[in-house]
N, C-alpha and C positions, 0 to 999 in steps of 0.2 A: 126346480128353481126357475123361477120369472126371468126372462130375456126381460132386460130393458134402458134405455138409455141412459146410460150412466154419466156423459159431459153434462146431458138436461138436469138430471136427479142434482149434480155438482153445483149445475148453476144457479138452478134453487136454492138450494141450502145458501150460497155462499151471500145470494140476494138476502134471503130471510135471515141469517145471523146480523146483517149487517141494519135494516130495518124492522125485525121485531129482537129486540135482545134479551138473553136470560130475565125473566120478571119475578116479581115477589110478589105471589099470590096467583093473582086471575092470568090464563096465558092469555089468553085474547080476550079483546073488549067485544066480541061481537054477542049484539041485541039480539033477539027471537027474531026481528023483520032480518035482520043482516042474516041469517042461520036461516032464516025463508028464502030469501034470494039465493042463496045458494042450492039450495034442495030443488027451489022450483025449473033455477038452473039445469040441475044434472035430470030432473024430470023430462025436463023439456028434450031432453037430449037421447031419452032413452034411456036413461042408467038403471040399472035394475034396482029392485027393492031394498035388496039385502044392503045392495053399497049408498044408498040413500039412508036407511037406516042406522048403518055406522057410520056414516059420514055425519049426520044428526047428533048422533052419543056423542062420537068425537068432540066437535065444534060446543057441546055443551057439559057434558061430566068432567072430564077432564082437559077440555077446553083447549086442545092441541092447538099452537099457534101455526096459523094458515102455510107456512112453509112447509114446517111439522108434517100437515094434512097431508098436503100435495106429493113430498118427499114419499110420504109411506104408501099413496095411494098408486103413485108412479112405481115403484117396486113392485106391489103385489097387492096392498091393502084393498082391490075394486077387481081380485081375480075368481068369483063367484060366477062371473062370465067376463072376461077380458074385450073380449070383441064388443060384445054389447054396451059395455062402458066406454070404449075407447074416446066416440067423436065428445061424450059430457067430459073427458078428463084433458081432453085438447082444448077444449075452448077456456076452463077453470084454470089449464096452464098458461093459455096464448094471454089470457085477462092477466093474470100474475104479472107475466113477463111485460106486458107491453106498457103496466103501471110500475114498472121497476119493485116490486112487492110490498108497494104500500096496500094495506089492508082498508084502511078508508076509498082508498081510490080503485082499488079491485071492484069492491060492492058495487061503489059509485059505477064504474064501467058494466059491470053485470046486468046494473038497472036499465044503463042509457042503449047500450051497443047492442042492436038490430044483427046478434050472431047468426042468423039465417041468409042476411044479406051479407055482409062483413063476412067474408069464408077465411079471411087469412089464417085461423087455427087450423083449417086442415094441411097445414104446414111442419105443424109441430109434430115430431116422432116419440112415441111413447117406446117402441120395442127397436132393438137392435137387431 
């Protein structure tokens, strides 16, 4: 079983219940460019293939809403290599948090924020 930070995984959730709420139909609105941004994100970061590729399904078959994502990816969902994923799942958490889990404004941030310069994600703890 995955060590991992269970106040973080709490505060997630409790952000995303409160900003994306149970939906009738589509969980998440996000576009192909939004679902780009994100991939190109965890690319950039190193995230392996495997967790780029289900991070892709996810965000589009069954269209997991971004808490959803996060929550399960923070668990164990990006454990095909843990380590190699960690710095892509800190900065897609640190954007989370720092937009309070609006989904518009996460993108938005993903697109503007210079996460090379801007290091505050290597703050965030993914393992206990």
């Amino acid at each position: 079983m995955t060590n991992y930070n269970k106040e973080l995984w709490k505060e997630i959730i409790e952000i995303g219940k409160e900003k994306e709420p149970v939906s009738k139909g589509i969980a998440n609105k996000f576009n192909q460019d939004d679902v780009t941004t994100i991939i190109a994100t965890m690319d950039f970061f190193g995230a392996t293939n495997v967790w780029i590729q289900q991070t892709y399904y996810d965000l589009t078959v069954p269209k997991y809403r971004l808490f959803d994502l996060l929550g399960m990816c923070l668990m164990s969902r990006n454990d095909d290599d843990r380590k190699q994923n960690e710095s892509a799942l800190k900065v897609l958490i640190h954007s989370y948090l720092k937009v309070k889990g609006d989904p518009v404004k996460f993108i938005e941030d993903l697109r503007l924020t210079d996460y090379q310069l801007d290091t505050a994600w290597e703050k965030i703890i993914i393992d206990n």
